[in-house]
DSSP file (Angstrom, degrees, kcal/mol; ACC not computed):
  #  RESIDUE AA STRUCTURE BP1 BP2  ACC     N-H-->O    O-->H-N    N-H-->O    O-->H-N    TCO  KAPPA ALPHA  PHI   PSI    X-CA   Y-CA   Z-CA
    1    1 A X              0   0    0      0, 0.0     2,-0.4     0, 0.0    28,-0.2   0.000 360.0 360.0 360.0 138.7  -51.4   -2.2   92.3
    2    2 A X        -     0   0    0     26,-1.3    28,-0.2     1,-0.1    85,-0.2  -0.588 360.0-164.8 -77.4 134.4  -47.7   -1.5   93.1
    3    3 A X        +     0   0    0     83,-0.4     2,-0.3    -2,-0.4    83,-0.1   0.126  62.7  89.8-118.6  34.2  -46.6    0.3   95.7
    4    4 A X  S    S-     0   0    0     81,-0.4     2,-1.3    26,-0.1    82,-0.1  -0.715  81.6-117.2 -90.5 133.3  -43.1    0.9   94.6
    5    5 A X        -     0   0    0     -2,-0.3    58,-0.5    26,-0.0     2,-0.2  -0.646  41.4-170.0 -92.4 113.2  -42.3    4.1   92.6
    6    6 A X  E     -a   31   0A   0     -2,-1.3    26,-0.9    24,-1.0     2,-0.4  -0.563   5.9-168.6 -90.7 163.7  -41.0    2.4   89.2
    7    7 A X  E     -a   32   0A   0     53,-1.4    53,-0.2    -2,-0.2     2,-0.2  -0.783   6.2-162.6-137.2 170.4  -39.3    4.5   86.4
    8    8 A X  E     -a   33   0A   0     24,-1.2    26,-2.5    -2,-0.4     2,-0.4  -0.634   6.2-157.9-164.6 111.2  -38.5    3.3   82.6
    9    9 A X  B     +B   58   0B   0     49,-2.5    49,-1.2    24,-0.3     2,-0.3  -0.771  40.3 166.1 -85.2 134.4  -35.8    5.4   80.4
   10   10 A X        -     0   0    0     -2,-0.4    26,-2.6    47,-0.2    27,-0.4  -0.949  36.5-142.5-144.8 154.8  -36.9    4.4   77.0
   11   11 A X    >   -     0   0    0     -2,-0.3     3,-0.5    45,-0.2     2,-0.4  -0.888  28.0-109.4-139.7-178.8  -36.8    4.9   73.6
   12   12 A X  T 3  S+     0   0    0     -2,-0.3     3,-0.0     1,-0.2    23,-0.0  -0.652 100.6  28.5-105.6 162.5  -39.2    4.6   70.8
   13   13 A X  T 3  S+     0   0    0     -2,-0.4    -1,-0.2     2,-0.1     3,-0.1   0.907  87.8 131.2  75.4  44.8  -38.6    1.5   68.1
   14   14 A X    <   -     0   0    0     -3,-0.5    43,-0.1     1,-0.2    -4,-0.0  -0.048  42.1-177.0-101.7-141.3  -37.3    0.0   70.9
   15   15 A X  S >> S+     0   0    0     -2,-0.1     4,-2.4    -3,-0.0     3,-0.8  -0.485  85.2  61.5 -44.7 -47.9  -39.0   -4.0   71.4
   16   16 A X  H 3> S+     0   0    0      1,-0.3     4,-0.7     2,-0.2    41,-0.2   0.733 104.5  42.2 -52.6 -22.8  -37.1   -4.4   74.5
   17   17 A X  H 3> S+     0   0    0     39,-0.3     4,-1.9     2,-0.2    -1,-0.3   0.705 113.2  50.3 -73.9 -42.9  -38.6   -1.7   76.1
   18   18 A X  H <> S+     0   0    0     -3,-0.8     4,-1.2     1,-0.2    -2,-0.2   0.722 109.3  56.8 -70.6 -25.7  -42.2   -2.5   74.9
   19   19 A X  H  < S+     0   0    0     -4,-2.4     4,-0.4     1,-0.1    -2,-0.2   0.766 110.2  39.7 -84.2 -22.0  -41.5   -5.9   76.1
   20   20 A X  H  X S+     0   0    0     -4,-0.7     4,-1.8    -5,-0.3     5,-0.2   0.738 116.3  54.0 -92.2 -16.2  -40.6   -4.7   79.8
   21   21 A X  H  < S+     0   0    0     -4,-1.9     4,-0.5     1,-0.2    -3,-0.1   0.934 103.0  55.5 -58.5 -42.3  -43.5   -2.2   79.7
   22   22 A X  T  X S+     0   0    0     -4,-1.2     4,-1.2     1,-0.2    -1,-0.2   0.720 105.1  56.2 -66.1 -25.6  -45.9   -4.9   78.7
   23   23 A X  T  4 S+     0   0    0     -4,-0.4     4,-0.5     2,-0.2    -1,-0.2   0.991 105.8  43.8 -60.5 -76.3  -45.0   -6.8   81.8
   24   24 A X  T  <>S+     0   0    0     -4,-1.8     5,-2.9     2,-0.2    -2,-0.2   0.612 112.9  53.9 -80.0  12.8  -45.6   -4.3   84.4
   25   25 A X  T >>5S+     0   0    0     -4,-0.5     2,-1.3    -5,-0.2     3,-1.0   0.690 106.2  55.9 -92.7 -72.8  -49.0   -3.4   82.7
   26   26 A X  T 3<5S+     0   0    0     -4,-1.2    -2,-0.2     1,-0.3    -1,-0.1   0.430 114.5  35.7 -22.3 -19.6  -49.8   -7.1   82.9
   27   27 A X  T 345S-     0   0    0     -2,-1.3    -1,-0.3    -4,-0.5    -2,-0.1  -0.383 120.7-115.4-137.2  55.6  -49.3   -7.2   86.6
   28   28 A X  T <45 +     0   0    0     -3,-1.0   -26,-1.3     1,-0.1     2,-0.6   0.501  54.6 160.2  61.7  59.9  -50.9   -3.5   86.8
   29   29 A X     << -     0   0    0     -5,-2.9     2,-0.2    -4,-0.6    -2,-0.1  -0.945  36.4-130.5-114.3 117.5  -48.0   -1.4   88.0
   30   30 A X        +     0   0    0     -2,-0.6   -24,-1.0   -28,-0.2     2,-0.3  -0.330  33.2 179.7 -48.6 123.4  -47.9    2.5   87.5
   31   31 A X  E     -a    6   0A   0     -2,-0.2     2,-0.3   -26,-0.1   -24,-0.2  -0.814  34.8-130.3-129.8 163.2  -44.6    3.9   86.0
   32   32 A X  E     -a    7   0A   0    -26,-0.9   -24,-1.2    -2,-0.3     2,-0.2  -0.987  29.7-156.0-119.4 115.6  -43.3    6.9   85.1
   33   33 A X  E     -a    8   0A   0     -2,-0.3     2,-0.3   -26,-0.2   -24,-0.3  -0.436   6.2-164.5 -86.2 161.9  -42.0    6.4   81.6
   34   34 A X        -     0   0    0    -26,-2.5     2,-0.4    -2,-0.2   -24,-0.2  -0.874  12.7-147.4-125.9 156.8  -38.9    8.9   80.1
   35   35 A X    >   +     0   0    0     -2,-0.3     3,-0.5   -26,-0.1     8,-0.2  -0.892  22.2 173.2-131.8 106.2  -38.4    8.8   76.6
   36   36 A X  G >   +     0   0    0    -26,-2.6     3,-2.9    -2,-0.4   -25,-0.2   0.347  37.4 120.7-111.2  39.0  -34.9    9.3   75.6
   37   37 A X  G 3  S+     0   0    0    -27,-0.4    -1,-0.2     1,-0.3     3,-0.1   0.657  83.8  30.3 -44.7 -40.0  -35.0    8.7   72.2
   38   38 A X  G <  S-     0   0    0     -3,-0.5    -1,-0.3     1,-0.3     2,-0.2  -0.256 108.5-122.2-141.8  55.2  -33.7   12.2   71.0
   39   39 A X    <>  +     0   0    0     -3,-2.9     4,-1.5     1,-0.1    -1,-0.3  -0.431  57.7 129.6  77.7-131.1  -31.4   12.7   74.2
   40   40 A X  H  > S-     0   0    0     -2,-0.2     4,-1.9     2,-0.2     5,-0.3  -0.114  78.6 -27.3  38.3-136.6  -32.0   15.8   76.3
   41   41 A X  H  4 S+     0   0    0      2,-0.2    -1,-0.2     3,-0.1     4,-0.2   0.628 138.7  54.3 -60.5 -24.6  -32.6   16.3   80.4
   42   42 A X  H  > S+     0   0    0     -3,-0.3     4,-2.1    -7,-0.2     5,-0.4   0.968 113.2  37.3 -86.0 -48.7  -34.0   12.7   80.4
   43   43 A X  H  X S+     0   0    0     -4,-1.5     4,-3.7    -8,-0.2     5,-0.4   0.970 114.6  53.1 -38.7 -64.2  -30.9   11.1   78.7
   44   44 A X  H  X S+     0   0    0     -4,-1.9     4,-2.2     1,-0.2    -1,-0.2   0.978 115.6  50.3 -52.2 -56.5  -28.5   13.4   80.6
   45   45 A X  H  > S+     0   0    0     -5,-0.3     4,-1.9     1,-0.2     5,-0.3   0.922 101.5  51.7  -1.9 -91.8  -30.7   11.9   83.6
   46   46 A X  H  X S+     0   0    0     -4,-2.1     4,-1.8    -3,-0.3     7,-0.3   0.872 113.1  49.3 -59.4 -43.7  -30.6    8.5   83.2
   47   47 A X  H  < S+     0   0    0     -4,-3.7    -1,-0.2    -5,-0.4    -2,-0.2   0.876 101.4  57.9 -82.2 -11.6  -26.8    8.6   82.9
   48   48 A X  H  < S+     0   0    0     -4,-2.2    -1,-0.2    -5,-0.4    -2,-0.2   0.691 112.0  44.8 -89.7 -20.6  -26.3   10.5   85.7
   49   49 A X  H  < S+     0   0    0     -4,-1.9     2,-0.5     1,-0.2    -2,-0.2   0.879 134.2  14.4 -54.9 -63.8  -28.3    7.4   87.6
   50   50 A X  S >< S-     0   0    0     -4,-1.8     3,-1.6    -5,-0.3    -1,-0.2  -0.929  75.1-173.4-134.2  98.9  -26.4    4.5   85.9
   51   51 A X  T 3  S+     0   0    0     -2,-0.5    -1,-0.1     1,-0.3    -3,-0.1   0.807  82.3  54.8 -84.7 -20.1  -23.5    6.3   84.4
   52   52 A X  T 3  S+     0   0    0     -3,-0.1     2,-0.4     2,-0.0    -1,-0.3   0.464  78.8 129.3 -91.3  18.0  -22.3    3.0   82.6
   53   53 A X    <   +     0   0    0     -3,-1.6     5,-0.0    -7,-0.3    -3,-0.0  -0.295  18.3 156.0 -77.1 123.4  -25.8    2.7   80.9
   54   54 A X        +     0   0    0     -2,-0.4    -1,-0.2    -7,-0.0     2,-0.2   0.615  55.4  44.6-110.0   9.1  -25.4    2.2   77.4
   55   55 A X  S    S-     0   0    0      2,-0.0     2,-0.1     0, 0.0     0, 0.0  -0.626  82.3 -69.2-127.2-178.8  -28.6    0.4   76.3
   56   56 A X  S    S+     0   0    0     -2,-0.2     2,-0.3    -3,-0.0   -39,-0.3  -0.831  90.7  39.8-136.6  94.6  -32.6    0.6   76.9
   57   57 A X        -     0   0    0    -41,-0.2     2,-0.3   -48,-0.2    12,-0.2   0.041  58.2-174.2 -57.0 158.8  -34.8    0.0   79.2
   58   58 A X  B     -B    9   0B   0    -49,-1.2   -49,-2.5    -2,-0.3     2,-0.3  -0.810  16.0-167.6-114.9 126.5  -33.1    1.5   82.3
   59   59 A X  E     -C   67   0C   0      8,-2.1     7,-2.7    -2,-0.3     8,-0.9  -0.996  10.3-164.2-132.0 143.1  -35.6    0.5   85.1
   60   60 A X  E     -C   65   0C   0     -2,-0.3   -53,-1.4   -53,-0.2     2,-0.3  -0.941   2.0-161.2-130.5 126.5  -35.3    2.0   88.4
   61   61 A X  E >  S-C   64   0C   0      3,-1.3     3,-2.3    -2,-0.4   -55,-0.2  -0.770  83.7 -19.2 -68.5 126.8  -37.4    0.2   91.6
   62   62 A X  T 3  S-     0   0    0     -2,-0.3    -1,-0.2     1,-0.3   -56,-0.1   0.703 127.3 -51.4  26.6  44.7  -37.7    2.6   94.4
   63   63 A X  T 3  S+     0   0    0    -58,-0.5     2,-0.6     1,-0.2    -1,-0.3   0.614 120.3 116.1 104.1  13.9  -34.9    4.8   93.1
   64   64 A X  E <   -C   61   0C   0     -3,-2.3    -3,-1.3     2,-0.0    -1,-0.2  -0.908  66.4-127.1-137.8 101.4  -32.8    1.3   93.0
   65   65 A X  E     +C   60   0C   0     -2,-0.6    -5,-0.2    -5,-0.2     3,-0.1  -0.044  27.4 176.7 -61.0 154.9  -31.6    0.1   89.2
   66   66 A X  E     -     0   0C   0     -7,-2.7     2,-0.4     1,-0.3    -1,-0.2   0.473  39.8-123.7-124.5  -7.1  -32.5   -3.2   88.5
   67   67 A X  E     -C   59   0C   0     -8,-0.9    -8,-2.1     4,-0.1    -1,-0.3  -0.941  42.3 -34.0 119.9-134.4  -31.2   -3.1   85.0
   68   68 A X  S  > S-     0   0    0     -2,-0.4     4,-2.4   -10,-0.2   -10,-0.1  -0.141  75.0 -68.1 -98.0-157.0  -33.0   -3.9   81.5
   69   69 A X  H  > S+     0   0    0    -12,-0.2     4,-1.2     2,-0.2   -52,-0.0   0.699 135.6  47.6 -76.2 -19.4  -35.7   -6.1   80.1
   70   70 A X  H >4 S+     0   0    0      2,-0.2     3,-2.2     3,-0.2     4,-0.5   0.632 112.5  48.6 -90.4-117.6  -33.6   -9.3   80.6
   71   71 A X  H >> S+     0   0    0      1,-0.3     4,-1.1     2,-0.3     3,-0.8   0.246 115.9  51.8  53.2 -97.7  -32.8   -8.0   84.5
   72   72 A X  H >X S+     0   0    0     -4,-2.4     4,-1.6     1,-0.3     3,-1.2   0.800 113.4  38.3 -21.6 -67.8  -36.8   -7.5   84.5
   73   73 A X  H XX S+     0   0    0     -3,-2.2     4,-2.6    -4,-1.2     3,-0.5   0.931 113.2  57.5 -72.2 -40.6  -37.8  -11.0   83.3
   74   74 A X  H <4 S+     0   0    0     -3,-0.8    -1,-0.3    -4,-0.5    -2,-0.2   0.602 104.5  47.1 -77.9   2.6  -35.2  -12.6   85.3
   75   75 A X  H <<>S+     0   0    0     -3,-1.2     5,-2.2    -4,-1.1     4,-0.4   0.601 111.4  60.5-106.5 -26.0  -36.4  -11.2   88.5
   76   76 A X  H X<5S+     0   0    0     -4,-1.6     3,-1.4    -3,-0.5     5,-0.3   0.975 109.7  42.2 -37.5 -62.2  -40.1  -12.5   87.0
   77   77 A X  T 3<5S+     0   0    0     -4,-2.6    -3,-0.1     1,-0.3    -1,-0.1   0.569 106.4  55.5-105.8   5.1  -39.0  -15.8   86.9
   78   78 A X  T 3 5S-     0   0    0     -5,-0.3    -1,-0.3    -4,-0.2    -2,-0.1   0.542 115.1-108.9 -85.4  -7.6  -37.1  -16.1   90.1
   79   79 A X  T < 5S+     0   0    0     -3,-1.4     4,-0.3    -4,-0.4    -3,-0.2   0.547  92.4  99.6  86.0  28.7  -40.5  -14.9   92.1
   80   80 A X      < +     0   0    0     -5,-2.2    -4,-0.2     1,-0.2    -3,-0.1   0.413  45.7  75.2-170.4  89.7  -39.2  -11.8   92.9
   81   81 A X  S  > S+     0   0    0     -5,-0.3     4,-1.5    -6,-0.2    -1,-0.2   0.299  95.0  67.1-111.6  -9.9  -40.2   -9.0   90.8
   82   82 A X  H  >>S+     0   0    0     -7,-0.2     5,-2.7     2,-0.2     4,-1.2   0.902 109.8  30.0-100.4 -61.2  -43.6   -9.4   92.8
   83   83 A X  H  45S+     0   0    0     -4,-0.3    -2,-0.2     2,-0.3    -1,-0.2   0.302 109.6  64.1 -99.6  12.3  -42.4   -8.4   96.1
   84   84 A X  H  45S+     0   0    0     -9,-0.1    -2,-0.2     1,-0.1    -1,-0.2   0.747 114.0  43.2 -93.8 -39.8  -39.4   -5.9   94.9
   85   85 A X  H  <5S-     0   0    0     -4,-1.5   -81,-0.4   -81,-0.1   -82,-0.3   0.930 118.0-123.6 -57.7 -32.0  -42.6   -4.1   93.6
   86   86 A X  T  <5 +     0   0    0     -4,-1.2   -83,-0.4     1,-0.4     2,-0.3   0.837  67.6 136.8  62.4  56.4  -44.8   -4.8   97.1
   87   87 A X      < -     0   0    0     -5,-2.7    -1,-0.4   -85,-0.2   -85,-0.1  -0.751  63.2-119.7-101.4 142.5  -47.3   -6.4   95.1
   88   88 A X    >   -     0   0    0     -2,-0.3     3,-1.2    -3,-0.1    -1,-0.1  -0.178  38.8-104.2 -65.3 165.3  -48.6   -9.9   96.8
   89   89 A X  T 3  S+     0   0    0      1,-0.2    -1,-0.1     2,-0.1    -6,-0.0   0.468 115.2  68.5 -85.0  -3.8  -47.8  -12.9   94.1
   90   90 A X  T 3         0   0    0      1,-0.2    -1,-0.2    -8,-0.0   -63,-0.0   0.445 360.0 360.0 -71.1 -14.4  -51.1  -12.9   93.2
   91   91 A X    <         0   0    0     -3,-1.2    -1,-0.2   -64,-0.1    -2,-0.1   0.254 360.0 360.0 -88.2 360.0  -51.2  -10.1   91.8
């Protein structure tokens, strides 16, 4: 279990988004997901975080963007998406 607070601005029909969700359920990490599919307080949100964000996922580590789904997987395959969550690699 993670013990990082993760976030995910999302939208729905997204695959990139389903593909970075599906990750941190694979390695059993609690998010909080946003859906900003039709705008509102979560959009206005998310931009007020990462003001140049024009795309989806936005995922936030401890309060700390890390980017999208590519940003996601490339910190998987560098070993260290493991410990920016504070997960052991084992997990």
């Amino acid at each position: 279990m993670s013990t990082a607070k993760v976030e995910i601005y999302t939208q729905m029909m997204c695959g990139y988004c389903t593909r970075a969700k599906r990750l941190l359920d694979a390695k059993f990490v609690d998010y909080i997901e946003y859906d900003v599919t039709m705008g509102g307080q979560h959009k206005r949100a998310m931009l007020a975080r990462k003001p140049d964000a024009r795309t989806v996922p936005q995922i936030f580590i401890d309060d700390v963007s890390i980017g999208g789904c590519d940003d996601l997987f490339a910190l998987e395959g560098d070993g260290k998406l493991d410990a920016a969550l504070g997960q052991s690699p084992s997990a």
